[in-house]
N, C-alpha and C positions, 0 to 999 in steps of 0.2 A: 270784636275780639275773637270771635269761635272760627272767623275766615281764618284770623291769624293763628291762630292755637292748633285749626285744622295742618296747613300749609307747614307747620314748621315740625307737626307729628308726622305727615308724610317725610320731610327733608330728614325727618330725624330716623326713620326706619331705614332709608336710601344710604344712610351714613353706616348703618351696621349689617347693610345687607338683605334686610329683610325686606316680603313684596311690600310696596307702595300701597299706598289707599288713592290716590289719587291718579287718575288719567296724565298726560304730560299738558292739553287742552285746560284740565282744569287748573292745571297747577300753573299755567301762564295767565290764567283767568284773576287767577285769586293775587299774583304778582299784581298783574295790572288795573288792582279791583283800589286798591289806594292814590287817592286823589289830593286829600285838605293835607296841608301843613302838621293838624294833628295826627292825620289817619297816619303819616308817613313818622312821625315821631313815635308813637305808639308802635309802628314796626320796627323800629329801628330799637328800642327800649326792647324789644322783646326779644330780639335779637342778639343784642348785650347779652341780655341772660341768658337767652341759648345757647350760646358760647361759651358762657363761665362755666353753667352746670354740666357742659358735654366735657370741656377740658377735668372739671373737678372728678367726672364719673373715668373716665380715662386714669386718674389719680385714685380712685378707690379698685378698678380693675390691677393695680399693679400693685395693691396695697393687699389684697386676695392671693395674687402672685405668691406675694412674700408670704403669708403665711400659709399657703399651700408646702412652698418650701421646707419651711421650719418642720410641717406634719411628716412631710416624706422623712426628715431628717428622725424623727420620734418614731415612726412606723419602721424604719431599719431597725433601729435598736432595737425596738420590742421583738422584732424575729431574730434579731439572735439573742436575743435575753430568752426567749423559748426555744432557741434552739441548744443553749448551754444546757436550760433545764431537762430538756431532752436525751442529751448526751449524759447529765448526771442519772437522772430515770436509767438509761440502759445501764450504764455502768455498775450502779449501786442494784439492780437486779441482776444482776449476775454476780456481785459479791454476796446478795443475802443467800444466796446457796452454798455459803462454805459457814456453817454452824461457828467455825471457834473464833472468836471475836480477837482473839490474837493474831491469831491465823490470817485473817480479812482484814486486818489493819495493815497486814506485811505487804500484802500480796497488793494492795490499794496504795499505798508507799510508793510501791514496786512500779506502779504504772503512772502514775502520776510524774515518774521521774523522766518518762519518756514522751521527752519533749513534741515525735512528731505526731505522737496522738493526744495531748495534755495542754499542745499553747494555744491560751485561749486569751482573744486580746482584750483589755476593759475587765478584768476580774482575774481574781486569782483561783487556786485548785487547792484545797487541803484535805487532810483525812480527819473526820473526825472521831472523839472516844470509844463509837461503836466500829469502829474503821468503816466507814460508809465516807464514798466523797461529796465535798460539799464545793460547787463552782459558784458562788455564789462571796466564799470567802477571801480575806484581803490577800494579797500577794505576799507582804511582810507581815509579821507579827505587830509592828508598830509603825504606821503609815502614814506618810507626808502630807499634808494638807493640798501641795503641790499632786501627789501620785492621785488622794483620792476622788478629785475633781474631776478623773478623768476613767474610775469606774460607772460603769453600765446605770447602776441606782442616781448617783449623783448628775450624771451628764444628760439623764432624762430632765431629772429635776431644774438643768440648767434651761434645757430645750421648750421645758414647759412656762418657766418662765417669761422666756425669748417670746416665746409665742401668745401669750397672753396682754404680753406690751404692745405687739400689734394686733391683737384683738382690740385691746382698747382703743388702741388710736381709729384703727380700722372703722368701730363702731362709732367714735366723735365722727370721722369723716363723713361717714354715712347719715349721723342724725345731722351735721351741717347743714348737707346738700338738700334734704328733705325739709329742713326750716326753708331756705333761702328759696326754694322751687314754691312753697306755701305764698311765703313775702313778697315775692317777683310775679305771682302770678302763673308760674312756670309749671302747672301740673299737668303733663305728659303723660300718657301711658306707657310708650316708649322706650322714655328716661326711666321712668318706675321699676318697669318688666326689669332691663338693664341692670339696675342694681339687685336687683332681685335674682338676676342670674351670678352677681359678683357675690350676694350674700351665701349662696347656695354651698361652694366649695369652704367656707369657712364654719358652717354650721354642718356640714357633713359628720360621720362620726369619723377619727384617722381609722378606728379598725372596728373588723367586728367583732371579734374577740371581748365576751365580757369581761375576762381574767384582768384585762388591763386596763379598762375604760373606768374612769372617774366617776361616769352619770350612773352605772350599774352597782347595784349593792351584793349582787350576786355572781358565783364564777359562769353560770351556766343561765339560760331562758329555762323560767320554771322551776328552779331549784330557792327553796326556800331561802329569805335572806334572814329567819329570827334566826340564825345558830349563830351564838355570841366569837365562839372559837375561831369559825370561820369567816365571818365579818372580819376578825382582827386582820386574817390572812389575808383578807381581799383590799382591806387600805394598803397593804403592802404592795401590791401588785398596780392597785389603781394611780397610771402617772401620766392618762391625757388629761388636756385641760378641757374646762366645760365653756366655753364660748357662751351658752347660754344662763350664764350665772354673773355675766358680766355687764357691764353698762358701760355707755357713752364717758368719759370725762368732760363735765361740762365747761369747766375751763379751757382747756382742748377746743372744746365744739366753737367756744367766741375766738380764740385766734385762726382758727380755719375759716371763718367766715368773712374775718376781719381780711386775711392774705386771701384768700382764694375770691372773693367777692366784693372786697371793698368794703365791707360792710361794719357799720360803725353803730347799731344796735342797743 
């Protein structure tokens, strides 16, 4: 079995690239080293499964794809959701310099109304009681269920979603393949590393930015997270998802085994 195990972790490094372990002499060696009826059964079984689990691993490489995607899609928004906040920062520091709060409401009014410094897409612009503007506020006073779906807050929330349904399948696929390589016999280093490079990009953080990150209780490294005020603030802000708070579906994992393996368990 360790000829066969050897023979098929070299075939299997040659298939993604990487150097071989094995000479091309020995690897003809170990071909021609199967003689009985069983020895050739036994390779041929073993081979079955290296097929499944390369095809299956190929199926969790595009399944990393897709939620790579989704991140990118959540890491746009978050830079312009900081860049609104940016734009309102300058803005409203340059209004706190005119003292008369009537005054600074006119004059915030005034600018708001023009359009080519003001359209900002996914959110709306208002002034509020102190005339200070707030980009963060709705567009209408009373807003569509259809309009708000498609603010900056809510279309994270939708993205985060998105992404946590392939996290979990993701992670059924992945504890599948890791049963069935156990059951088959099929434990590779290879294979393992492999997955282990497809789990990498989904367990990444999307940013680094504490301000937005879910896993972080605080806006900054280092800054205390007991301030009760500022915790409130920070749920606000936090809208990736935590990949590592998740699990496998185990129902999931028996019909992937079942389709991808045959496998009746």
């Amino acid at each position: 079995m360790q000829r066969i195990l050897l023979y098929f972790e070299n075939n299997a490094r040659k298939s993604y690239g990487l150097e071989p372990i094995l000479t091309k002499a020995e690897e003809t060696a170990i071909f021609n080293s199967t003689k009985t009826p069983a020895e050739n059964k036994k390779w041929n079984d073993f081979y079955d499964s290296y097929a499944l689990i390369f095809g299956a691993i190929s199926n969790l490489s595009l399944a990393s794809q897709k939620i790579e995607k989704v991140y990118s899609d959540i890491r746009g928004y978050i830079l312009l959701w900081y860049a609104y906040d940016n734009v309102e920062m300058l803005a409203n520091s340059v209004l706190h310099e005119i003292q008369d709060p009537k005054e600074r409401k006119k004059i915030a009014k005034k600018a708001i109304k023009w359009d080519s410094l003001f359209t900002l897409i996914f959110t709306g612009v208002s002034v509020d009681q102190e005339g200070y503007i707030d980009t963060n506020a709705p567009k209408k006073k009373k807003e569509t269920e259809d309009y708000k779906q498609f603010r900056i807050k809510e279309l994270l929330a939708t993205l985060r979603e998105q992404a946590e349904e392939l996290i979990i399948n993701f992670l059924s696929l992945r504890q599948a393949i890791y049963e069935y390589m156990e059951e088959a016999g099929v434990n590779m280093k290879t294979y393992k590393e492999k997955i282990k490079d497809c789990s990498g990009p989904v367990f990444d953080p999307i940013i680094d930015w504490y301000k937005y990150r879910s896993d972080k209780k605080c806006f900054y490294d280092g800054v205390s997270a007991l301030n009760t005020r500022l915790n409130k603030l920070k749920a606000y802000y936090s809208v990736t998802p935590q990949p590592e708070n998740l699990e496998p579906d185990k129902e999931l994992v028996k019909v992937i085994k079942k389709r991808l393996f045959d496998y009746g368990g």
